[in-house]
C-alpha distance (Angstrom), angle and dihedral (degrees) to the residues before:
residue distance angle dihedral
X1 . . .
X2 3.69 . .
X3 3.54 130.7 .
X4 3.60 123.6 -125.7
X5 3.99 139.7 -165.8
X6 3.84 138.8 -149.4
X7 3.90 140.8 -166.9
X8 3.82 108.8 -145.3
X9 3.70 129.5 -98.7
X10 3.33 147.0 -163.3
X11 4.16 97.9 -63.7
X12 3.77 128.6 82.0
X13 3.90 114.0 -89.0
X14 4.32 108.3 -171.4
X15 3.38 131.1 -155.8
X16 4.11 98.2 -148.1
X17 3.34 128.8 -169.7
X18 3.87 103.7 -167.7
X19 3.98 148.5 -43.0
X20 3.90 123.9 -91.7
X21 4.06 92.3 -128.2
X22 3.63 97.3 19.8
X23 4.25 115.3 88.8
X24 3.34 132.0 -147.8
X25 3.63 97.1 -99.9
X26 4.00 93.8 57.2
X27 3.58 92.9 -104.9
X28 3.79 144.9 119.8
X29 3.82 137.0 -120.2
X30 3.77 122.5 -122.6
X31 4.05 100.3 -101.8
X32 3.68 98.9 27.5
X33 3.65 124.0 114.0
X34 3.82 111.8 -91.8
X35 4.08 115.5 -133.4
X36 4.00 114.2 -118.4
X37 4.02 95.2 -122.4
X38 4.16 104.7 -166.5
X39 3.97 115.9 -131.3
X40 3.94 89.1 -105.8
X41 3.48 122.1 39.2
X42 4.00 93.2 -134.6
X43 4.15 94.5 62.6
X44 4.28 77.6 81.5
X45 4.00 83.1 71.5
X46 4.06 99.2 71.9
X47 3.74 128.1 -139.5
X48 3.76 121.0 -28.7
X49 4.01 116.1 -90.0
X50 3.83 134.8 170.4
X51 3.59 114.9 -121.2
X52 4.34 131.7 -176.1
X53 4.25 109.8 -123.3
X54 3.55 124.1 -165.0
X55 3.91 119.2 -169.2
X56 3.93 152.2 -167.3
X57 3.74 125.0 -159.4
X58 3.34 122.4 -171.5
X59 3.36 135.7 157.6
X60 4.48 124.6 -118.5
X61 3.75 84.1 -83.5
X62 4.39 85.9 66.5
X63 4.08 75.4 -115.7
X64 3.69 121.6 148.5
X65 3.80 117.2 -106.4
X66 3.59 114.1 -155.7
X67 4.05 125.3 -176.6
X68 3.94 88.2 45.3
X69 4.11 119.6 146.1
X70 3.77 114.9 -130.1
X71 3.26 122.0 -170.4
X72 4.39 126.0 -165.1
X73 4.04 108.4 173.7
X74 3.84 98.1 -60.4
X75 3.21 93.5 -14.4
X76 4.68 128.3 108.7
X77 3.30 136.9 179.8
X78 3.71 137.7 176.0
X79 4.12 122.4 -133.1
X80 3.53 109.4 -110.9
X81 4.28 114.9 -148.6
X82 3.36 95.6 -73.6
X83 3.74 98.0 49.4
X84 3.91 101.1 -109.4
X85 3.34 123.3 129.2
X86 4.27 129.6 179.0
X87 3.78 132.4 -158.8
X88 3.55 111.0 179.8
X89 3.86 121.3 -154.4
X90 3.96 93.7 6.2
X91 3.48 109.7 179.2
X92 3.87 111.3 -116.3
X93 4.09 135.7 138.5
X94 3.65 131.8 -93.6
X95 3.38 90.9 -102.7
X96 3.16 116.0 32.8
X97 4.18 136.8 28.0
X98 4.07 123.5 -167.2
X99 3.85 110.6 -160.8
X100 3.96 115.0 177.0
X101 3.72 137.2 -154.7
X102 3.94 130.0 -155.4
X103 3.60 134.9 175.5
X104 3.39 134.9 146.7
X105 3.91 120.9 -97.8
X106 4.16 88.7 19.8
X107 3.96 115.8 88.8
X108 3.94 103.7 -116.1
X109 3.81 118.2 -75.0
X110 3.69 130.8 -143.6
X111 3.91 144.5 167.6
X112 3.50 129.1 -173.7
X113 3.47 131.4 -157.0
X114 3.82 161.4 178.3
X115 3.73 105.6 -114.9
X116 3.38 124.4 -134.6
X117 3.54 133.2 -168.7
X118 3.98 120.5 -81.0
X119 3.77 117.5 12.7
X120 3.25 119.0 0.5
X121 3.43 104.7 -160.7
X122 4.21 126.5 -166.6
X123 3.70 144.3 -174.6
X124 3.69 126.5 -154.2
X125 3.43 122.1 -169.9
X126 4.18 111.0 -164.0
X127 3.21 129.9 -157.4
X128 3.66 135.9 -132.4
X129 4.23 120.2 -90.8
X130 4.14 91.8 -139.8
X131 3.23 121.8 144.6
X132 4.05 117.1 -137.2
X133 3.63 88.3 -161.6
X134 3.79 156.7 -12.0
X135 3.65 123.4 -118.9
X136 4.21 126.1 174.7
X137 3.53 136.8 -116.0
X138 4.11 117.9 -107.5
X139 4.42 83.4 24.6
X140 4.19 114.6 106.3
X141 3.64 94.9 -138.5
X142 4.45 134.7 170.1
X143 4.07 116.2 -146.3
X144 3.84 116.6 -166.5
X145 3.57 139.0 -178.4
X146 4.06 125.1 -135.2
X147 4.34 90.4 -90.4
X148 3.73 91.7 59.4
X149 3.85 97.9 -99.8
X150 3.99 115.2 140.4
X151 3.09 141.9 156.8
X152 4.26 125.7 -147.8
X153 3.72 134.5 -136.8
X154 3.34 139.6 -148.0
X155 4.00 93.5 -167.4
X156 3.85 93.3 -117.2
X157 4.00 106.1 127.3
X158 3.77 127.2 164.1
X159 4.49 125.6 -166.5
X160 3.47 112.1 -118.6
X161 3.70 90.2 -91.7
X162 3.79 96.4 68.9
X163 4.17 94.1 -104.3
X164 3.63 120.6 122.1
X165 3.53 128.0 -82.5
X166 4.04 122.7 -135.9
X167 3.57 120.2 171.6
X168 3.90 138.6 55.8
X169 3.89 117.9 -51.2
X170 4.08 130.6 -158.5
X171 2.78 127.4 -130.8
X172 3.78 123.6 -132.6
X173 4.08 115.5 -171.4
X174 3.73 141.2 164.2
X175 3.72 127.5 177.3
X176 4.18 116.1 -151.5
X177 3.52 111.9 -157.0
X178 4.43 109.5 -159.4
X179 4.19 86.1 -139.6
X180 3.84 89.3 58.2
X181 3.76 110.6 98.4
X182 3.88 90.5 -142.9
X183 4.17 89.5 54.5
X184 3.90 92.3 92.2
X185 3.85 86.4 41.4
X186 4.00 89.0 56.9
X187 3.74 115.6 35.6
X188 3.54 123.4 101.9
X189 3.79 118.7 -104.3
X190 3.59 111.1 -36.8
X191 3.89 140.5 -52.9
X192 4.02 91.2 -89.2
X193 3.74 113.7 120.8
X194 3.98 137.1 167.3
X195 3.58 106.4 -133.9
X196 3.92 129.8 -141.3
X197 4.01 91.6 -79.7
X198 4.48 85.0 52.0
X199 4.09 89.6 -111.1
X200 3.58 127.1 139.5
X201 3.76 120.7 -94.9
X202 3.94 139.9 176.9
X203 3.74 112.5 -146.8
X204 4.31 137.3 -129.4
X205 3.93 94.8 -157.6
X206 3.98 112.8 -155.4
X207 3.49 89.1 -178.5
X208 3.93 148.7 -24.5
X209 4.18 131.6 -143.0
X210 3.87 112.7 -168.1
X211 4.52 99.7 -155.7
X212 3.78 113.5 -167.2
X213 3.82 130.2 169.4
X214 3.20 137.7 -163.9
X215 3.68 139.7 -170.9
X216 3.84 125.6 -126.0
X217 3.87 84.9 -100.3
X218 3.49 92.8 51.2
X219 3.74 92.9 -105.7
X220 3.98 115.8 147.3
X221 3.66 111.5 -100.9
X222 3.88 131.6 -158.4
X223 4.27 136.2 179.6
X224 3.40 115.8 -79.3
X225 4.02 118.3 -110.0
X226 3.37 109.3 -72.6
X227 3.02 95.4 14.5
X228 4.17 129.6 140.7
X229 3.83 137.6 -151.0
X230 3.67 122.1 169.5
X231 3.76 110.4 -146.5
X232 4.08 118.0 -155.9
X233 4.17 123.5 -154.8
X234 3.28 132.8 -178.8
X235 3.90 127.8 -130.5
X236 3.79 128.7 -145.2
X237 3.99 121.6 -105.1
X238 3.87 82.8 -128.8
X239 4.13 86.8 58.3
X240 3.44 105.4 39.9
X241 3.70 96.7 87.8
X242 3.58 91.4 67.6
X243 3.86 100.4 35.8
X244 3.72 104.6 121.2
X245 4.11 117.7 -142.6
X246 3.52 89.9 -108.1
X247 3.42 129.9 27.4
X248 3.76 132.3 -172.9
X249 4.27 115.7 -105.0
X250 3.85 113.4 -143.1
X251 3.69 132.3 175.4
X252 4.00 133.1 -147.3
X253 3.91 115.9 -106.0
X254 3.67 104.4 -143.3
X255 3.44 89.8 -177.0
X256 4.01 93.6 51.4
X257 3.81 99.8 24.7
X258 3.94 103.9 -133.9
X259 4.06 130.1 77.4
X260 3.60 125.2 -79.0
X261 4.25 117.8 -159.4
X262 3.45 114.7 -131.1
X263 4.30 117.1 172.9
X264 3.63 118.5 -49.3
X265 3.89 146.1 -112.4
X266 3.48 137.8 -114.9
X267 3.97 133.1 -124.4
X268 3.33 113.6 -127.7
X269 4.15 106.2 164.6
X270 3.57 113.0 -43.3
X271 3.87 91.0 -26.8
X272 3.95 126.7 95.0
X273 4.29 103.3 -152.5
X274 3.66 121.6 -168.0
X275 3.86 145.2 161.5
X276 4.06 115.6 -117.8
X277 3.68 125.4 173.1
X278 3.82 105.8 -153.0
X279 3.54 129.4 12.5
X280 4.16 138.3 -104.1
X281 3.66 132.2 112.5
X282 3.99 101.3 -30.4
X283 3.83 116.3 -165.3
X284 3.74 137.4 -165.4
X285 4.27 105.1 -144.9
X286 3.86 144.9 150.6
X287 3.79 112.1 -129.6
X288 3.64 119.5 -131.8
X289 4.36 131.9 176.2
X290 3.98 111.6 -104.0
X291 3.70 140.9 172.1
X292 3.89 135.3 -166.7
X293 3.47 118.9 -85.3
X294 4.28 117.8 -174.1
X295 4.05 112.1 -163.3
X296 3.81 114.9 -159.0
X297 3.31 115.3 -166.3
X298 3.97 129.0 -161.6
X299 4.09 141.7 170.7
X300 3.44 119.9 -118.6
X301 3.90 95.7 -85.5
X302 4.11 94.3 56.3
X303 4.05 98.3 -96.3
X304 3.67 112.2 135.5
X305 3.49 119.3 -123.9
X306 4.16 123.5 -122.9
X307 3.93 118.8 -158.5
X308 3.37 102.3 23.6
X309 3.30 120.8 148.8
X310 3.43 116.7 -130.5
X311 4.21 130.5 -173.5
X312 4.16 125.3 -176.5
X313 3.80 113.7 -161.8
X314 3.40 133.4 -154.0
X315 3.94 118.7 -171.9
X316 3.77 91.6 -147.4
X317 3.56 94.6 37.2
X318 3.56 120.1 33.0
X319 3.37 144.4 -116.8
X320 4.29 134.0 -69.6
X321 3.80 135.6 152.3
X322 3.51 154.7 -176.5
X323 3.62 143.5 -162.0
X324 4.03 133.2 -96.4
X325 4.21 117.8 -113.4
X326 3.71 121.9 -140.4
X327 3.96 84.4 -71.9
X328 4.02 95.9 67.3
X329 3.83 74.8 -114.9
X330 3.88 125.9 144.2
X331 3.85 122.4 171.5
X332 3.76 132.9 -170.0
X333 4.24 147.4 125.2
X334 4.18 111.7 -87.4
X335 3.84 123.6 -172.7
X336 4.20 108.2 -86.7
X337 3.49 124.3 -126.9
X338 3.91 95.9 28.7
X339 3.57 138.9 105.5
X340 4.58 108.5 -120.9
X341 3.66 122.9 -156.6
X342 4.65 100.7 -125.4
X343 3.20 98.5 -145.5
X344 4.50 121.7 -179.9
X345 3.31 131.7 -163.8
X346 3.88 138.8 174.0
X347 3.76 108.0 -118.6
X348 3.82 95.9 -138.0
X349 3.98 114.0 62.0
X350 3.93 114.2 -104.7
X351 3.61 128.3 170.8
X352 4.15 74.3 -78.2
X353 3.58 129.5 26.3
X354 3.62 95.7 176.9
X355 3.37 112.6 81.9
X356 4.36 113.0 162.5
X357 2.97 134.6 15.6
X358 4.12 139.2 178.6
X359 3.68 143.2 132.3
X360 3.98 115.9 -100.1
X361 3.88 130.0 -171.3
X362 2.72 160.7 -54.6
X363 4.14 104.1 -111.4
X364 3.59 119.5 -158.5
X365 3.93 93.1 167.3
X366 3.93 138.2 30.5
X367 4.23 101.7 -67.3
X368 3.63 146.4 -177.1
X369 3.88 132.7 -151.5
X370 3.57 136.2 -169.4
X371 3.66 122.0 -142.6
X372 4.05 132.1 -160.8
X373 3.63 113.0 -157.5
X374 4.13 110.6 -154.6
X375 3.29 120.5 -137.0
X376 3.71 130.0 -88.4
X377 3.82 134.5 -145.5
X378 3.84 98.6 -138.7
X379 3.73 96.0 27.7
X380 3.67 123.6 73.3
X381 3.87 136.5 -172.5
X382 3.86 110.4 -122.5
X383 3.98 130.2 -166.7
X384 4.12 113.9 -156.2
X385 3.54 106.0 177.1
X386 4.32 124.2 157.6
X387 3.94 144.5 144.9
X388 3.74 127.4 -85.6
X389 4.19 116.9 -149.1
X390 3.11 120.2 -178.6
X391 4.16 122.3 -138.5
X392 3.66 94.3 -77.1
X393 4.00 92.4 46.3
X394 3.27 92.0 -104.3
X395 4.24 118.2 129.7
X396 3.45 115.7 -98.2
X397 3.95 101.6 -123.6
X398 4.05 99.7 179.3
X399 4.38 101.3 36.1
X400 3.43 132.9 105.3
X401 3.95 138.3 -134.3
X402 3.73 125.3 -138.3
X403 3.50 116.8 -167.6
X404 4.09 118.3 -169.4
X405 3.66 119.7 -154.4
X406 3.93 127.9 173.9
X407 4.06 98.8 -28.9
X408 3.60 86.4 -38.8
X409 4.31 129.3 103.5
X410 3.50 131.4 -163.2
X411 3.70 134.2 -162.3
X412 3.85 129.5 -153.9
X413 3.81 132.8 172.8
X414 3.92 117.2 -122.9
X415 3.85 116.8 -124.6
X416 4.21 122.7 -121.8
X417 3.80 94.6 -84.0
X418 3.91 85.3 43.5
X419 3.91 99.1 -108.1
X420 3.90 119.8 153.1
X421 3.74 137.4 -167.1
X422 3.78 138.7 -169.1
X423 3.75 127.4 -162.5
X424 3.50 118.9 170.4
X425 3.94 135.3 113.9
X426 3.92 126.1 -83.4
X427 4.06 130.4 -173.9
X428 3.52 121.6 -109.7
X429 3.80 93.9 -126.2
X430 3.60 88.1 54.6
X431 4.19 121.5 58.8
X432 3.82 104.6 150.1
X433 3.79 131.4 105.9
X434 3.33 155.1 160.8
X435 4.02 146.6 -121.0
X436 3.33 133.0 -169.0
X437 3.75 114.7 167.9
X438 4.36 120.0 -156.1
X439 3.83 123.1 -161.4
X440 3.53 101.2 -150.9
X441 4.10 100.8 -170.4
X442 3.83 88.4 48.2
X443 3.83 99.9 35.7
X444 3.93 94.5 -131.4
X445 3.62 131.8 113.0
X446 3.55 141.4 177.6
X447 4.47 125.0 -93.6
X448 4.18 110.8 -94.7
X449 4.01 94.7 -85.9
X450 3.81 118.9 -162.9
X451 3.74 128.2 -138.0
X452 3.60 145.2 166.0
X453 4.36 130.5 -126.1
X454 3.66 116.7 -111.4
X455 3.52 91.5 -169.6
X456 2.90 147.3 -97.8
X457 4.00 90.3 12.0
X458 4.25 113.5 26.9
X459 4.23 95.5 -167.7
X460 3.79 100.0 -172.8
X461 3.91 91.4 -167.0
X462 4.66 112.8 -139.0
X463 3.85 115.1 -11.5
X464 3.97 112.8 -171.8
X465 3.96 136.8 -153.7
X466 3.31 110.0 -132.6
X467 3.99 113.0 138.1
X468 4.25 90.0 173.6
X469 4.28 83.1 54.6
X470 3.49 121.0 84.3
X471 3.51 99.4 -178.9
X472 3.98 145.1 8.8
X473 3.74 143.0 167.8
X474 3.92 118.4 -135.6
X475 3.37 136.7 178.9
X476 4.05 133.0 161.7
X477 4.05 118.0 -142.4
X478 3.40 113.9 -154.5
X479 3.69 121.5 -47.0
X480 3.85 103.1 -23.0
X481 4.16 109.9 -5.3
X482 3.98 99.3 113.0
X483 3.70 116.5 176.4
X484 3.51 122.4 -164.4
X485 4.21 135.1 179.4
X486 3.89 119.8 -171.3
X487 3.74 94.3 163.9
X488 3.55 145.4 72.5
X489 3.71 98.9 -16.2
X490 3.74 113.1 164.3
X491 3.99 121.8 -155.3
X492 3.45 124.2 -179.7
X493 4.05 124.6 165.6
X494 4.24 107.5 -146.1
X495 4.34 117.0 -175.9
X496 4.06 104.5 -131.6
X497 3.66 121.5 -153.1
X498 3.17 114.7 -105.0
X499 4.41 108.9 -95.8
X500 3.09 140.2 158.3
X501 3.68 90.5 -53.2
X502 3.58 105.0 58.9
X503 4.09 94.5 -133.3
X504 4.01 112.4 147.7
X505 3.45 101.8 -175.1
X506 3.62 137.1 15.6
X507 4.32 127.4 -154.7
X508 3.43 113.6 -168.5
X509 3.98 122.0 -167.5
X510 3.77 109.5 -173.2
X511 4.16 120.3 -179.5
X512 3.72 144.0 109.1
X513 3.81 139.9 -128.5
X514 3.90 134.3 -176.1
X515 3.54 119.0 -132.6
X516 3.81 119.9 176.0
X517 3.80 90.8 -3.1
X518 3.64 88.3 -55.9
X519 3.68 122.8 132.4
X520 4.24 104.9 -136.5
X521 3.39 105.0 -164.6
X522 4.53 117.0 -166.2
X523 3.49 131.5 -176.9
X524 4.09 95.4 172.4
X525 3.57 118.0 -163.2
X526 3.93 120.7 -156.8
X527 3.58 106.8 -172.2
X528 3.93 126.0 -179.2
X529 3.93 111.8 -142.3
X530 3.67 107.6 -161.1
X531 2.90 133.0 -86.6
X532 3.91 107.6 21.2
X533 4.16 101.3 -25.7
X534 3.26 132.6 115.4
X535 4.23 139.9 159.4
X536 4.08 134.2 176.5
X537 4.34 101.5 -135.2
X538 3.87 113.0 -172.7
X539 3.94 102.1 -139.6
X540 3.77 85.8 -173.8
X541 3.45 90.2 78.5
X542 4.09 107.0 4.4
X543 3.74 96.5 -111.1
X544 3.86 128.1 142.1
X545 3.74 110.3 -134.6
X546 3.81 114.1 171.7
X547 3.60 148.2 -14.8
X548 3.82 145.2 161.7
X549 4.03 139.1 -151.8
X550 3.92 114.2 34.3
X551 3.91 120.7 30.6
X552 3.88 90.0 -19.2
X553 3.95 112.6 172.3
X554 4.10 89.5 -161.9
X555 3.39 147.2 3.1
X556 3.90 132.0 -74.9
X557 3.86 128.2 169.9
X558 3.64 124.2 -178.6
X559 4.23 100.0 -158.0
X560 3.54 101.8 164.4
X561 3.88 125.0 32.1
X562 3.54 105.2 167.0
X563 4.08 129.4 -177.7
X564 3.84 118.9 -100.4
X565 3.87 110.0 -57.9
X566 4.13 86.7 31.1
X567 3.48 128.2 97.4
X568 4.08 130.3 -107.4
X569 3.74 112.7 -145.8
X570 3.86 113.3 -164.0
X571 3.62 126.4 174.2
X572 4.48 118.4 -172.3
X573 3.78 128.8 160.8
X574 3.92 112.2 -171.9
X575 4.29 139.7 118.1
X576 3.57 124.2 -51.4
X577 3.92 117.5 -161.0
X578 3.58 123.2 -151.6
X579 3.92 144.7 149.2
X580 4.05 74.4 -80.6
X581 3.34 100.1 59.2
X582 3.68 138.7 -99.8
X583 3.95 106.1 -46.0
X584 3.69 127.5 -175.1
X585 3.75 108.9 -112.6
X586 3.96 133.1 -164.0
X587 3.91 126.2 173.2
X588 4.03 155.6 145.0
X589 3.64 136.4 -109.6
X590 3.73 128.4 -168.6
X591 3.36 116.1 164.4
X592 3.53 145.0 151.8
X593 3.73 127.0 -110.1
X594 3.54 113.3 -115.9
X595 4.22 93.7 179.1
């Protein structure tokens, strides 16, 4: 079996210590209420339903992988060069999704999940397929790592079609530690396990050890029937007052995607020591009962929140999170029969992160909640919404956006006619951002252009993937007039004298473009009026486009105004009068400066 890592998502992941009716040994008082365990262990998923996923790999370096396999039910992808992959309408359960991650040189990664609706979006972190040592065939031999877990040999190995193995064998081992921050980041799937009866369980891990081997060939490699290693982890100081005797051993299905339990070690120290017969992710947990709990979470006027951070604790069993899609939505399993602490934050730091608060509970079936969050004074809801063409003009129907904010990023999916839309919450003291735009069928995306919110709704107008075009001009008239330059654009950025105008500075963006075999000619002006005004005027055609500060009748940023050989980035929405009419207007410029 092979072992398998994950980064985590947007779904509750808990670390449980156990069950208020189950006992330590698995089993059941007289008098208490026996569980209803189905005949197959996968009837606990629900129907079948087709869900959207959107996903980061990176490697333990938070580097992006590209060239990785994912797999969803039928469904593959391939990792583009920034890591992300999307399967749209993968078929998965209601309550539960598998998505897998291969690449060569990384042991195989995994995450599983409870879907919601929307994007479902993932990160897998994977882990590197280097050995830490070679051992032979026919030799009884013990490899450790630096913390004192090991893992003995009796130099039996079989190929993974059941023949004997002769030869030398690495060794490939990782130890994951629950107090390491990068633990959640790394395990496979997520801690969901049938126990030895085939019921549901949530997991408290103590510790994880990920065993693969492989042959001198590079073939995968597995103990021989009957035979034994015994495998040796260590638990944290901060643990051991909860570390039972005895804990239960499971190991990761890869084929399945959740835990499976399978005997048990002993504490002896700081150590947990147990028997296995084959090798995969092993894992030392306490089982505990859980159901799915979905949190959606709203402002005050109904719109659902994205990129919210949102945390469930349990006083007995600790604490774990996730993040809200473009739904407000957040899905995952919670301990049953318990009262949780809800607790919301705003992933980037404001004057506040925390933002609600409340107790919830207790659960004794599947559940979903609703959530208002009030309103802040330094914390303020923002919509960023725009249009994705691809180089021909045409909408990108299969991309992504990323938007960074603060030291935070954020990922969305475009829609078929290549719309996209951001809702999430941004500080008052902060009101920049950034947009880069990736056509994943074509393998192009746009530059990292910079803009500023004009609250509550930021429309940054046509972005375009082009990765061969440095620079374009675009700007939508009306309903369906787009206008777009890639070629010999000329910006230059002159100081005027003050006259009787009082204009500072003048940018002037000169090019021309046919669209429907007709010849657009623009010559636009961006003039600063002192002190704090400034407009974008067409003289090709005498129409007033944009401006901000006094008596402004739209809305013109200037984010990026870079030196000669750097680019200017200005986004404007306004009115554009023509023989047709006066016609609401929004666009993008990015541009080189020529002087």
């Amino acid at each position: 079996m092979k072992s398998s890592t994950i980064i985590f998502s947007f779904l509750f992941t808990f670390l449980l210590v156990f069950s208020s009716c189950q006992h330590d040994d698995g089993s059941f008082r007289d008098g208490e209420q026996q569980e209803n365990i189905p005949d197959t262990f996968s009837q606990y998923f629900g129907n079948t339903i087709n869900r959207d996923f959107l996903g980061t790999v990176v490697n333990k370096n938070n580097l992006p992988l590209q060239g990785v396999t994912i797999t969803i039910g039928n469904e593959t992808a391939q990792t583009d060069s920034n890591g992300v992959f999307i399967i749209k309408d993968a078929e998965v359960n209601e309550r539960f999704g598998y998505i897998k991650a291969e690449k060569a040189g990384y042991i195989h990664g995994s995450r599983s999940v409870v879907p919601s609706e929307g994007t479902n979006k993932v990160e897998i972190m994977l882990l590197e397929a280097t050995p830490i040592a070679t051992i032979s065939s026919g030799t009884a031999e013990t490899v450790s790592l630096s913390n004192g877990s090991s893992v003995s040999f009796d130099g039996n190995f079989v190929k993974e079609d059941g023949s004997d193995y002769e030869g030398s064998v690495n060794v490939i081992m990782h130890h994951l530690d629950p107090v390491d921050q990068d633990m959640p980041m790394q395990m496979p799937g997520m801690l969901y396990a049938e126990n030895e009866d085939g019921a549901e369980r949530m997991l408290q891990t103590l510790g994880m050890l990920a065993v693969e081997l492989r042959g001198s060939g590079g073939e995968e490699l597995n103990l021989a029937e009957g035979s034994i290693s015994e495998i040796k982890m260590p638990v944290d100081a901060s643990l051991m007052g909860i570390a039972p005797a005895t804990i239960p051993l499971w190991y990761f299905d890869e084929a399945n995607g959740y835990w499976k339990e399978e005997g048990e070690a002993t504490l002896q120290g700081n150590m947990y020591v147990g028997s296995v017969s084959h090798f995969s992710f092993w894992n030392c947990d306490i089982p505990a009962e859980a159901i799915t709990l979905c949190v959606t979470v709203t402002d005050e006027s109904g719109n659902a929140i994205n990129n919210l951070s949102v945390n469930i604790t349990s006083l007995t069993f600790g604490t774990r999170g996730g993040n809200t899609n473009e739904n407000g939505e957040v899905c995952g399993f919670v301990p049953s029969g318990e009262t949780l602490e809800l607790n919301i934050y705003v992933q980037y730091s404001c004057d506040t992160s925390l933002l609600y608060s409340e107790m919830i509970g207790p659960f004794n079936a599947d559940s979903s909640i609703s959530v208002i969050v009030p309103n802040h004074p330094v914390i303020s809801f923002e919509t960023i919404r725009g249009n994705f063409l691809n180089c021909d003009g045409n909408p990108v129907s299969n991309g992504y956006i990323q938007l960074t904010y603060g030291n935070q990023s954020y990922t969305e999916i475009v829609n078929e006619e290549g719309d996209f839309e951001f809702q999430f919450l941004s500080c008052s003291t902060n009101d920049a951002f950034g947009i880069t735009g990736t056509d994943y069928d074509n393998l192009t995306e746009t530059d990292h252009l910079n803009f500023f919110f004009t609250s509550p709704v930021t429309d940054i107008g046509t972005i375009m993937a082009c990765n061969s075009v440095e620079e374009f001009v675009q700007y939508v008239i009306g309903d369906n007039i787009t206008v777009i330059d890639f070629d010999n654009i000329n910006a230059t950025f002159t100081e005027i004298p003050n006259n009787i105008y009082p204009i500072t500075h003048m940018l002037s963006i000169n090019g021309s473009t046919n669209v429907d075999n007709i010849n657009h000619n623009y010559n636009l002006k961006v003039w600063a009026h002192a002190p704090d005004f400034i407009g974008l005027y067409n003289t090709d055609d005498t129409s007033f486009i944009a401006s901000s500060g006094v008596a402004s009748i739209g809305i013109l940023s200037i984010n990026t105004l870079g030196e000669v050989g750097e680019y200017i980035d200005i986004s404007f929405s306004g009115f554009h009068s023509s023989q047709n009419g006066v016609l609401p207007v929004h666009g993008t410029i990015h541009v080189l400066r020529d002087e």
